[in-house]
C-alpha positions as CSV (number, residue, x, y, z in Angstrom):
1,X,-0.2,-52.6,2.2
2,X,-2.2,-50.0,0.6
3,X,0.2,-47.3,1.2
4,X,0.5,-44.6,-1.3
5,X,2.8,-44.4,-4.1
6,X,3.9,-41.4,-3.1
7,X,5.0,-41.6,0.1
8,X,6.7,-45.0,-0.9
9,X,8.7,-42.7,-3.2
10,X,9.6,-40.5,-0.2
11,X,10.4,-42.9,1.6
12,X,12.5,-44.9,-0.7
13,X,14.3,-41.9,-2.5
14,X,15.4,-41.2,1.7
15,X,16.4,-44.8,2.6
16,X,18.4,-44.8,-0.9
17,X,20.1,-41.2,0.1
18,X,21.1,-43.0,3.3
19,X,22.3,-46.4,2.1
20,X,24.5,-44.2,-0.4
21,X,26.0,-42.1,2.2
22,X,26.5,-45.0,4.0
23,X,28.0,-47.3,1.8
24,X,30.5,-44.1,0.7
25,X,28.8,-43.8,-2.5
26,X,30.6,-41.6,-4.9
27,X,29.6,-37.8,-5.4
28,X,28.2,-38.6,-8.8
29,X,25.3,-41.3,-6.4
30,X,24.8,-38.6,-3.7
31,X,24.3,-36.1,-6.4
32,X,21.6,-38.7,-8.1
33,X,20.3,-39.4,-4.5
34,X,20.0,-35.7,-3.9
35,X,18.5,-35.2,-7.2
36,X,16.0,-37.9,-7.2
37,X,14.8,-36.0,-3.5
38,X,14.7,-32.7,-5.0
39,X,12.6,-34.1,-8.1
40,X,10.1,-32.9,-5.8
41,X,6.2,-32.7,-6.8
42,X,6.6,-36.9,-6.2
43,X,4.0,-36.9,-9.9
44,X,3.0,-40.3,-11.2
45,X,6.2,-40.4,-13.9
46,X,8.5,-40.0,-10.2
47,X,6.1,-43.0,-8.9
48,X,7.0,-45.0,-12.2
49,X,10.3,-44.2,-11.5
50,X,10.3,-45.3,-8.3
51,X,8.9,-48.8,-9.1
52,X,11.7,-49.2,-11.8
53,X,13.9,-48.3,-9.0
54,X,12.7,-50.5,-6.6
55,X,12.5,-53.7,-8.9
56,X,16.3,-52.8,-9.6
57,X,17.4,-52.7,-5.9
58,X,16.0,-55.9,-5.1
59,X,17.2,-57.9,-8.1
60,X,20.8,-56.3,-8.2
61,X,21.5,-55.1,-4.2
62,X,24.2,-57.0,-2.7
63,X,23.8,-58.8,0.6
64,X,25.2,-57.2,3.9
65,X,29.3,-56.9,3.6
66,X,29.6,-56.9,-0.3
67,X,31.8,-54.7,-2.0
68,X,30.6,-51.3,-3.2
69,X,29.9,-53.4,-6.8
70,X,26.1,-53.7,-6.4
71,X,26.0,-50.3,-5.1
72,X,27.9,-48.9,-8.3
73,X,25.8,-51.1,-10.6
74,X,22.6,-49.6,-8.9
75,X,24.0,-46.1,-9.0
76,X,23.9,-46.5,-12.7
77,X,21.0,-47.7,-13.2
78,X,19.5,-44.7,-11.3
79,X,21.8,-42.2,-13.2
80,X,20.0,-43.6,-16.3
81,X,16.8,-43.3,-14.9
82,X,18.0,-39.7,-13.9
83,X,18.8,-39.0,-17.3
84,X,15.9,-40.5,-18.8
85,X,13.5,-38.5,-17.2
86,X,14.1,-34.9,-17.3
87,X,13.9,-32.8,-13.8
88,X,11.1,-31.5,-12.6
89,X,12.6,-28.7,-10.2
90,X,12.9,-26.1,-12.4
91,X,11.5,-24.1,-10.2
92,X,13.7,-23.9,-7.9
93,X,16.3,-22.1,-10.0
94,X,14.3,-19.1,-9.2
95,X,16.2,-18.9,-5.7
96,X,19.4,-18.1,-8.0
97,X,19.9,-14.3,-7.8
98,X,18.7,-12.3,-10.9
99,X,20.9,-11.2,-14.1
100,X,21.6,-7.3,-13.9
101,X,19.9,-7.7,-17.4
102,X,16.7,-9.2,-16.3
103,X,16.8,-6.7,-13.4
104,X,17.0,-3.7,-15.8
105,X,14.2,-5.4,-17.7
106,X,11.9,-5.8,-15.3
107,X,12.6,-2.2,-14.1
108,X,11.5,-1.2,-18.0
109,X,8.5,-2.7,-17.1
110,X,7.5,-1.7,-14.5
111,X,8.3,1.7,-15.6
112,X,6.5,1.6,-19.0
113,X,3.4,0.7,-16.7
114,X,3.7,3.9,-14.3
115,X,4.4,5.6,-17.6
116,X,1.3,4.0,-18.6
117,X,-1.1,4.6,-15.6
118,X,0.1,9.0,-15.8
119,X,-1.0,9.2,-19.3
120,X,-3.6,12.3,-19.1
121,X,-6.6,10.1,-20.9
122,X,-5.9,7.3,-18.2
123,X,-5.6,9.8,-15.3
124,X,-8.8,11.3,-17.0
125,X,-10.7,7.8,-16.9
126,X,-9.5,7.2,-13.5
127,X,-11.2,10.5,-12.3
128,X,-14.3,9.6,-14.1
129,X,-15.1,6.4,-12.4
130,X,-15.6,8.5,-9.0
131,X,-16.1,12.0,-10.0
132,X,-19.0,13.2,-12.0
133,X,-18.1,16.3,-14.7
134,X,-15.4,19.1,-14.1
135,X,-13.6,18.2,-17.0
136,X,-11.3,21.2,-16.7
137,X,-10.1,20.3,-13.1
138,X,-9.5,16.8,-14.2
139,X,-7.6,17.8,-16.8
140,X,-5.6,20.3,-15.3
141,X,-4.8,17.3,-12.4
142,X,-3.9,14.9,-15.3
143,X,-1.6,17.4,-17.1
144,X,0.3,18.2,-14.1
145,X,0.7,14.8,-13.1
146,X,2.0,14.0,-16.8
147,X,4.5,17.0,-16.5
148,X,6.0,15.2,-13.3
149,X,7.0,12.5,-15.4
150,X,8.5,14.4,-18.3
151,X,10.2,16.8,-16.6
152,X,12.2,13.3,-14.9
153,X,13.1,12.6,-18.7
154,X,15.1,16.1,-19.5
155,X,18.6,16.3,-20.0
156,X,20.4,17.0,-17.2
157,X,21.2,20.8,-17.8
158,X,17.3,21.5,-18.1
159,X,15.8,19.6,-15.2
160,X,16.9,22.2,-12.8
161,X,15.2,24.9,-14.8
162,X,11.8,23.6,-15.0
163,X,9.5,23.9,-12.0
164,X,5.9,22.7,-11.3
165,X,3.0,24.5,-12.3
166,X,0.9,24.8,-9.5
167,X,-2.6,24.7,-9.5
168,X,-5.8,26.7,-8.0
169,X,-9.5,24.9,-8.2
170,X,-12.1,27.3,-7.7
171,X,-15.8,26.3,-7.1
172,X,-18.3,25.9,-5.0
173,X,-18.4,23.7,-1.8
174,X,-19.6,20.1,-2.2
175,X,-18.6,20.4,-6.6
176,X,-15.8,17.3,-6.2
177,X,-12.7,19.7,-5.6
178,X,-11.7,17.5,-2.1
179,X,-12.4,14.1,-4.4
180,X,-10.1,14.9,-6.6
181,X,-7.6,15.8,-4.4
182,X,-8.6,11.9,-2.6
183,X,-8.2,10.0,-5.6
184,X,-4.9,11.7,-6.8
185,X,-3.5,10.2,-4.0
186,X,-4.3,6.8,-5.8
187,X,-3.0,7.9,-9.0
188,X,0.6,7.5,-8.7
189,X,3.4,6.3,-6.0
190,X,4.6,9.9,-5.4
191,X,4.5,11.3,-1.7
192,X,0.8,13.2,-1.4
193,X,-0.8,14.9,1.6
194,X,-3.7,16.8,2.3
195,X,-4.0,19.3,4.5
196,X,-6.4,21.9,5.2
197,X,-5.0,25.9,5.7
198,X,-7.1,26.8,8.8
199,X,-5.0,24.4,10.9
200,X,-1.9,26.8,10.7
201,X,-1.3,29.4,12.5
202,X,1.3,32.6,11.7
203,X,5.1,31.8,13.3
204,X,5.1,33.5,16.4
205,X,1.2,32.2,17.2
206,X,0.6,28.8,19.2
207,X,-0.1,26.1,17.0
208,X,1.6,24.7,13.9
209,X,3.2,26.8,11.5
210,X,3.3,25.6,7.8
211,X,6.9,24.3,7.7
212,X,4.9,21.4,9.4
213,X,3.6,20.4,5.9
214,X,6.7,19.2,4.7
215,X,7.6,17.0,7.8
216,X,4.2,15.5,7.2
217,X,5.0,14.5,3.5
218,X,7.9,13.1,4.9
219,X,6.7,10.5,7.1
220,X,3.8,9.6,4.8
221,X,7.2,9.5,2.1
222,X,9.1,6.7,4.7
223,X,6.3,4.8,4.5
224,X,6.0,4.9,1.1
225,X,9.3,4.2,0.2
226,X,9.7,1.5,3.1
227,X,7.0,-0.3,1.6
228,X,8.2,-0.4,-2.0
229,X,11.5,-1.4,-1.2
230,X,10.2,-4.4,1.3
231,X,7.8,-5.4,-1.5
232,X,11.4,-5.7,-4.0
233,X,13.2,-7.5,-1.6
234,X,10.1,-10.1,-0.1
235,X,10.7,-12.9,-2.9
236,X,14.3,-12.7,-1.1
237,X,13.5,-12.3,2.5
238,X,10.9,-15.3,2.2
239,X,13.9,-17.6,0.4
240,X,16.2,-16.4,3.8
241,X,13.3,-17.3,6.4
242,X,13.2,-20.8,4.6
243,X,17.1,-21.5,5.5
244,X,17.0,-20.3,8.4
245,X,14.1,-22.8,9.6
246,X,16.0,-25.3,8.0
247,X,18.8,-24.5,10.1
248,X,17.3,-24.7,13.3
249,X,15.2,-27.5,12.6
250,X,18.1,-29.5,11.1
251,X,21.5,-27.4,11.8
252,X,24.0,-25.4,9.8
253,X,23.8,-27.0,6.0
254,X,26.8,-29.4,5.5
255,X,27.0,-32.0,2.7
256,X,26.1,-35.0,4.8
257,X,23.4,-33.6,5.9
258,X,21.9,-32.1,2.6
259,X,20.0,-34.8,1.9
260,X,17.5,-34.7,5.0
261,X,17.5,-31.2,5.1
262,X,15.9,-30.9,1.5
263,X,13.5,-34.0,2.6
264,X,12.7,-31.2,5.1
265,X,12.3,-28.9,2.9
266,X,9.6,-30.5,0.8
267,X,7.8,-30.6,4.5
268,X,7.9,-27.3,5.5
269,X,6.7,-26.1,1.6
270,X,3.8,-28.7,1.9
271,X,2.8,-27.4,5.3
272,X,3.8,-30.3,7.4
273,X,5.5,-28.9,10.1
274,X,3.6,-25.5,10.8
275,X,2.5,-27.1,13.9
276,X,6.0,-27.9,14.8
277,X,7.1,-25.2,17.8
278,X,10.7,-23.7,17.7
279,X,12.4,-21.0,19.1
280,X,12.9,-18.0,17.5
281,X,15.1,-14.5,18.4
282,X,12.9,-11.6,18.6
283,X,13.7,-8.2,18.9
284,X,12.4,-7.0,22.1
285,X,9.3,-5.4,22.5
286,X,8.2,-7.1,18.7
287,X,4.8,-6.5,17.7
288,X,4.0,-3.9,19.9
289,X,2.9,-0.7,18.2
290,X,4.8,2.3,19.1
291,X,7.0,0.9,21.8
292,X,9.7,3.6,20.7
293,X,13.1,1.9,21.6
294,X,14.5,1.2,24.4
295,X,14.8,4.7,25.4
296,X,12.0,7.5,24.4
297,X,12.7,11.1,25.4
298,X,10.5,13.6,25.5
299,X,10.2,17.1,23.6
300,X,8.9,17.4,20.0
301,X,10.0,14.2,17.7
302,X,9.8,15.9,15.0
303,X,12.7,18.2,15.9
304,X,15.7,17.0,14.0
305,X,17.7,17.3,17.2
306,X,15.8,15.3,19.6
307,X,15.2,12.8,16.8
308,X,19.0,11.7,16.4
309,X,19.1,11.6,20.0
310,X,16.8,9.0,20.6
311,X,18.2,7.2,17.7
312,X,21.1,7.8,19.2
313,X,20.6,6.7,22.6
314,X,18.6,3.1,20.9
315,X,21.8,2.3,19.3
316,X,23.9,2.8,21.9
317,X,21.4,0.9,24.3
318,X,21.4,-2.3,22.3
319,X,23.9,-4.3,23.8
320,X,22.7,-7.5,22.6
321,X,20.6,-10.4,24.5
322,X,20.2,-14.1,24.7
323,X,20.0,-14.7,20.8
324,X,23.6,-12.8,20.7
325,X,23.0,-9.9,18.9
326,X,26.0,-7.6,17.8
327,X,26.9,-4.8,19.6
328,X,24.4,-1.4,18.8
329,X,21.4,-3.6,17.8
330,X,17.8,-3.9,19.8
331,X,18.3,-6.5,22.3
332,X,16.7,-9.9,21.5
333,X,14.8,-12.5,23.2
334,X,13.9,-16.1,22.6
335,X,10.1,-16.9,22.3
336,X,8.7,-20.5,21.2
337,X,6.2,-20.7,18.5
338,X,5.0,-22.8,16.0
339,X,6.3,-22.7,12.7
340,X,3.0,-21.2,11.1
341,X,3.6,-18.1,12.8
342,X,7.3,-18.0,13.2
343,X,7.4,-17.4,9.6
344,X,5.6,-14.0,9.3
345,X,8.1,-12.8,12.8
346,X,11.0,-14.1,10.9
347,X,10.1,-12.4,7.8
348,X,10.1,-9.0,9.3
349,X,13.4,-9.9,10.8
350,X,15.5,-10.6,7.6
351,X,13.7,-7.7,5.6
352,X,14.6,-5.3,8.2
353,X,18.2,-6.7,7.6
354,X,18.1,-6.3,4.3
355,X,16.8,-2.9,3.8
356,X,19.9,-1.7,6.4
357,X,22.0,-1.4,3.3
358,X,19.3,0.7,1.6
359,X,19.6,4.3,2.8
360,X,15.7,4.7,2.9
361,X,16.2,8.5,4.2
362,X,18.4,9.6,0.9
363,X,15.7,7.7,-1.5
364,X,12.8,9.6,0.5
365,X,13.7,12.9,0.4
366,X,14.6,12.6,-3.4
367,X,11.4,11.4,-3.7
368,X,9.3,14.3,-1.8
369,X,11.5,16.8,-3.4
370,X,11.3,14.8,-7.3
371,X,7.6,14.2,-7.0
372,X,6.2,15.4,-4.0
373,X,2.6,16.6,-4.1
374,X,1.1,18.8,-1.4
375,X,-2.7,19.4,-1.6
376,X,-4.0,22.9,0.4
377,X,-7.6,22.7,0.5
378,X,-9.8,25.7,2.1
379,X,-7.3,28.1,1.3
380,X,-10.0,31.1,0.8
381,X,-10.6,30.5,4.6
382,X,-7.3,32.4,5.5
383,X,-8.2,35.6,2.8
384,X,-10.1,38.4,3.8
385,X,-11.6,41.0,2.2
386,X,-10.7,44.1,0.6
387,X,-13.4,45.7,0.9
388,X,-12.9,45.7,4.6
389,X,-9.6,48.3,5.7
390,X,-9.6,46.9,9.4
391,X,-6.6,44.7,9.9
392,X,-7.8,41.4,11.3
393,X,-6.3,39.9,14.5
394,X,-6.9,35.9,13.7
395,X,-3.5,34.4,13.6
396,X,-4.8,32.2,10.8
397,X,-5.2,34.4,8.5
398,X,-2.7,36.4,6.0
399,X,0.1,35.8,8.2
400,X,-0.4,31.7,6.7
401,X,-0.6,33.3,3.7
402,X,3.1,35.2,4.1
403,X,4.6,31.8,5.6
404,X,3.2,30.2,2.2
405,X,5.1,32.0,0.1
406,X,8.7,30.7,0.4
407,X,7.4,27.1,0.9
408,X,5.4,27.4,-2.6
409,X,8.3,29.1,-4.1
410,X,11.0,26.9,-2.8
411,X,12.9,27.2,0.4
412,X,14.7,24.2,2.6
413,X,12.7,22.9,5.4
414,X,14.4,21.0,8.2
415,X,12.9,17.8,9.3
416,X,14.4,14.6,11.8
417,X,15.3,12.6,8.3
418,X,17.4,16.2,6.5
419,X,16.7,19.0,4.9
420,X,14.4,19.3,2.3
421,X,14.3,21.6,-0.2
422,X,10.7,22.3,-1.9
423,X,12.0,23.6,-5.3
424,X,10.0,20.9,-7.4
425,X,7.0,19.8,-5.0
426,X,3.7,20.3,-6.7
427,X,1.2,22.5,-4.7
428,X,-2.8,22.3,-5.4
429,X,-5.2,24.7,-3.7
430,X,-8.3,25.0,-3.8
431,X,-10.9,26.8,-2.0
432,X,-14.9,27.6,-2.5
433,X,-14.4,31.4,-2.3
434,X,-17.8,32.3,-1.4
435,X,-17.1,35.6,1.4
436,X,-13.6,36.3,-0.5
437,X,-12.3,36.7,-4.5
438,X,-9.5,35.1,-5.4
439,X,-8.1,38.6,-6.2
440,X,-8.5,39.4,-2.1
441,X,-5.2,37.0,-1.8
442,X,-1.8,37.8,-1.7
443,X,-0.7,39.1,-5.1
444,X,2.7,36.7,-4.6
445,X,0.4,33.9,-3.5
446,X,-1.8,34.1,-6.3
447,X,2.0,34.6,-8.7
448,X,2.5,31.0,-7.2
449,X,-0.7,29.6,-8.5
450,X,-0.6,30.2,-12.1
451,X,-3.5,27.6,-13.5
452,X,-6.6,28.6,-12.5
453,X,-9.5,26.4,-12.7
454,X,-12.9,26.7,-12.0
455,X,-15.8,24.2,-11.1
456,X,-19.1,24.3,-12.2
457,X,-22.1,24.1,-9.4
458,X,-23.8,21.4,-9.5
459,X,-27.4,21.0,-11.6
460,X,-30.0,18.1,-10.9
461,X,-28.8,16.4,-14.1
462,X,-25.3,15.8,-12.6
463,X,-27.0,15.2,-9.0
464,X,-28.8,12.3,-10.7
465,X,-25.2,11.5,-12.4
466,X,-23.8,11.0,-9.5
467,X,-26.4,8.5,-7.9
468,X,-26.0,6.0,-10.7
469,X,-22.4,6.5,-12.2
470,X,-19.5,6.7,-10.4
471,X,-18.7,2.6,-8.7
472,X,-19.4,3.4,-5.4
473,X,-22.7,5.7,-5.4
474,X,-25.2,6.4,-3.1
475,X,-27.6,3.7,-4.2
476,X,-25.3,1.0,-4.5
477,X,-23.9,1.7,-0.6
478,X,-27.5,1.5,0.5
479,X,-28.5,-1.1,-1.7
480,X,-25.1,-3.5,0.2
481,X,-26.1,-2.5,3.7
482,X,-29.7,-3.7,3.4
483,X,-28.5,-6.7,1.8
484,X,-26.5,-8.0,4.9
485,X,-30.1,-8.6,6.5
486,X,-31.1,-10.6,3.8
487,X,-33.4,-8.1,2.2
488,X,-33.3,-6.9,-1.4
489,X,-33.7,-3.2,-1.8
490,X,-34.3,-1.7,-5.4
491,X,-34.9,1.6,-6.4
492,X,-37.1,2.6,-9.7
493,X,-36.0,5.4,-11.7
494,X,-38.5,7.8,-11.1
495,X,-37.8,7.8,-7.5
496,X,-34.0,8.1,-8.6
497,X,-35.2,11.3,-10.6
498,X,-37.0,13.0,-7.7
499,X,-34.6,12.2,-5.3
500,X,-31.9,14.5,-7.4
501,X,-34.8,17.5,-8.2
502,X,-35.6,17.3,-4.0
503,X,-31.4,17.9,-3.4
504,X,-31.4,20.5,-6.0
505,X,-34.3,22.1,-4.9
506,X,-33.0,22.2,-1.5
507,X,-29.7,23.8,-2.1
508,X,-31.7,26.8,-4.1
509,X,-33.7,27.4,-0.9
510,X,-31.8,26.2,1.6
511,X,-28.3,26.4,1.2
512,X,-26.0,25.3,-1.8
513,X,-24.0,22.6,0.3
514,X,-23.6,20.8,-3.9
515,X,-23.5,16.8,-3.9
516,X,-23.5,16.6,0.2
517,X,-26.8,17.2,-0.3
518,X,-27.7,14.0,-1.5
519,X,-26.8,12.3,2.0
520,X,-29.2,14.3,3.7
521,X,-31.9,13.3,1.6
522,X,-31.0,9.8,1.3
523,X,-30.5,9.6,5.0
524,X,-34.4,10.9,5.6
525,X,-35.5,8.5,3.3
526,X,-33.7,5.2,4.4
527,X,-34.3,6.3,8.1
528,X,-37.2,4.0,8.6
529,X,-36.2,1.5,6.0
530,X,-32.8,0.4,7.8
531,X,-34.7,0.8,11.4
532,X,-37.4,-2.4,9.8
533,X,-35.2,-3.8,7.6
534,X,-33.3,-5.6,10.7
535,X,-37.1,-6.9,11.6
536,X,-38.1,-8.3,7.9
537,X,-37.7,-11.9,7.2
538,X,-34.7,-13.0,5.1
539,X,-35.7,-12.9,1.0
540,X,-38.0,-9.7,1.9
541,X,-38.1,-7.1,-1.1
542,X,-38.0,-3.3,-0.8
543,X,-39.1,-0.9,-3.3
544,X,-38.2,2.6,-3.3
545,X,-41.0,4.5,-5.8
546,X,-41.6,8.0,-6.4
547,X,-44.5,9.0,-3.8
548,X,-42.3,6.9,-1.1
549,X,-39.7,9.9,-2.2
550,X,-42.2,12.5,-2.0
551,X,-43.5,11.1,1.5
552,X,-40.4,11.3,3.5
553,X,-39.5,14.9,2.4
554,X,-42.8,16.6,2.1
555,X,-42.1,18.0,5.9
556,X,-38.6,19.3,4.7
557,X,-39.8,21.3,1.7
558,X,-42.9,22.9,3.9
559,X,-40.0,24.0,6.2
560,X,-37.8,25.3,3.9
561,X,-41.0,27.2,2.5
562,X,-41.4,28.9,6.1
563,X,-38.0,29.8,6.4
564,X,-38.3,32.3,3.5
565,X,-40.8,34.4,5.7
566,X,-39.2,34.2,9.3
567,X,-37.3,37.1,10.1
């Protein structure tokens, strides 16, 4: 007797959609009927509704074997109450495909944003949330990723004649040059890879020969571009893996039938029937990483020619299976599962079906060869010296440098998704140059890499920079890990202050290893600290001071102090 007024209006909006099918209502009552279900957030004005509704039915409904009169006069009176009371499904007009207008404006959009995000200042501000000084590198990064973007805005006559710029950092090690190659990568959604040059060897040598560069930007580009198409088309693919519940919960969509199968649709928005178990046609072998088809050949995968063959042999294999799948796609199989997690297996079905009439290798290619950026880091590792006439015999050494040339310059590289040709792909290098000059490189190599920049070493005022500014520093990452056992940790600014003069002091005895110095010294002093910490009762407060500093590295600086007289 207490039932809810909601699920009286369910439950009465069904039992009216019924009695109007049954009684062979006219189109204008099942469209009221079908309308009233689709009202759909059941709020207190549909509850009102409903009680008008209800005092209506029982005054004017006709008993068993009357004329269609009483169902006509009741019809009305809903249609008034229909028209009354304005719908409250709005929302679901969102299902209806966009306008090419709305699509073009929401491309704007979202391209005035990109355009946004590359401006050199925001690059710039980006850069100095995680990276302390080198100002010049940072802007020499932010100017080339600006130059990208205009260059995509020339006329079409002038776009071929303007190539990238590419860039040489030069500094010392542990001075930010890999960081900023690390957060480029988050800058933008171009194709970016970082590679180091002493893992190439010259072609003729065992190993991998730089050609294998590209094929890498490649893949990480498939991905990419994978991934933003999916993200376009999910609103879609989620609408599709609703009907298709619907149908196998209810049956193909018919105009009887509409009427429960929205009632069901309310149900499977609110949740109800996750629990529910259906069955569901898989591709074979879903959800298992790297399963690789039905057949997998050996050889290099990366070879365009063995790579259409196993794509080859796939299609040809998939000959269909129980949930009759056409001819040439994977084989299926029919698992039961609840609804919850159908869903998400579903999902990756219908996007996979809709991103067939997207060639994905076309768009990334363009976009490797459009906006490609490849970063070379250690590249004074494979110079040698002048000063030195003896040829040397390490295969990765000017020999990488000779296969570097065409590939900065431009050349066509073949890869298992086509050729690619590296005309417009911007190149960063950067190397520390300690044993070698920059001059001790190729003269062509060093042609390729017009904009020099150098980084400054690092002084104790940007050590200590570095331990407070950027969002994730030192003290902070210490500071979390102590406080998952319930134990504050705080550090005072003096000891902030020595430790920077202790990890400059180091790298003028020791060893200039720049701002990798830091974990060293933080490591000796939270050594003992995170070994208790795990022993101190929960609300327990840590202080770091200055002679606690001075304590854990006074044996490191009387070694460092011997060192200078061992021979």
């Amino acid at each position: 007797k207490k039932r809810d007024s909601l699920d009286c209006t369910k439950i009465y909006t069904m039992l009216l959609a019924s009695s109007t099918f049954r009684n062979g209502a006219s189109n204008r009552g099942m469209a009221v009927a079908s309308a009233s279900m689709r009202r759909g957030k059941w709020t207190s004005s549909s509850s009102s509704s409903s009680q008008r509704w209800f005092g209506a039915s029982s005054s004017s409904s006709p008993p068993e074997g009357d004329d269609e009169e009483g169902d006509t006069t009741t019809t009305t009176t809903e249609d008034d109450a229909v028209t009354t009371t304005p719908p409250d499904d709005t929302p679901a007009a969102a299902a209806v495909p966009a306008t090419p207008a709305e699509n073009t404006a929401t491309t704007h959009n979202a391209e005035s944003e990109f355009e946004k995000k590359l401006r050199p200042s925001e690059v710039v501000k980006e850069l100095n949330r995680h990276i302390v000084g080198q100002g010049d590198a940072k802007r020499a990064v932010a100017i080339a990723l600006r130059n990208r973007w205009r260059r995509r805005q020339l006329p079409e006559d002038l776009i071929k004649e303007v190539t990238p710029r590419n860039v040489l950092m030069i500094g010392p090690t542990g001075c930010g040059k890999t960081e900023v190659a690390r957060r480029m990568a988050s800058l933008g959604d171009a194709p970016f890879i970082k590679v180091e040059a002493t893992k190439f060897t010259e072609v003729g040598y065992h190993g991998r020969d730089v050609d294998q560069i590209i094929r890498d930007l490649m893949d990480i580009s498939m991905n990419v571009t994978r991934k933003k198409f999916t993200e376009q088309r999910r609103a879609e693919a989620k609408a599709l893996v609703e009907d298709r519940i619907l149908d196998i919960l209810t049956g193909p969509p018919t105009q009887k039938e509409q009427r429960s199968r929205e009632s069901f649709r309310d149900m499977l928005r609110e949740g109800l029937l996750d629990d529910q178990e259906i069955e569901v046609d898989v591709p074979e072998g879903a959800g298992e990483k790297g399963a690789g088809g039905v057949f997998s050949i050996g050889g290099d995968q990366n070879n365009p020619n063995v790579a259409a063959m196993a794509d080859f042999l796939n299609r040809m294999g998939g000959g269909g299976g129980p949930g009759g799948a056409k001819k040439g796609s994977p084989p299926t199989e029919r698992k039961k599962m609840p609804i919850s997690e159908a869903r998400d297996v579903i999902l990756d079905i219908e996007l996979d079906r809709l991103l067939e009439n997207i060639d994905l290798k076309k768009e990334s290619i363009t976009a490797v060869e459009e906006s490609g950026i490849v970063f070379i880091d250690e590249i004074d590792k494979i110079c040698s010296s002048k000063d030195y006439m003896s040829k040397s015999a390490d295969a990765s050494a000017e020999g990488v440098q000779r296969d570097l040339l065409p590939l900065i310059e431009g050349t066509t590289i073949s890869t298992k998704y086509g050729n690619v040709n590296t005309d417009y792909i911007l190149f960063v290098a950067s190397g520390a140059f300690h044993a070698v000059k920059p001059s001790d490189m190729l003269p062509e190599l060093q042609g390729r890499l017009p904009i020099r920049v150098e980084l400054n070493g690092l002084t104790e005022d940007d050590l200590y920079k570095i331990l407070t500014e950027p969002v994730a520093n030192l003290l902070r990452q210490q500071i979390e890990l102590i406080k998952t056992e319930g134990v504050t940790l705080t550090f005072e600014d003096d000891a902030i202050r020595e430790i920077a003069r202790m990890a400059a002091l180091l790298n003028r005895t020791v060893e200039n290893i720049g701002a990798r110095r830091l974990h060293t010294v933080m490591e000796r002093i939270m050594e003992s600290l995170s070994f208790e910490a795990a022993e101190m009762e929960e609300g327990s407060a840590i202080t770091v001071n200055k002679e606690l500093v001075q304590e854990r590295l006074s044996d490191v600086l009387v070694a460092s102090d011997l060192s200078k007289y061992i021979l």
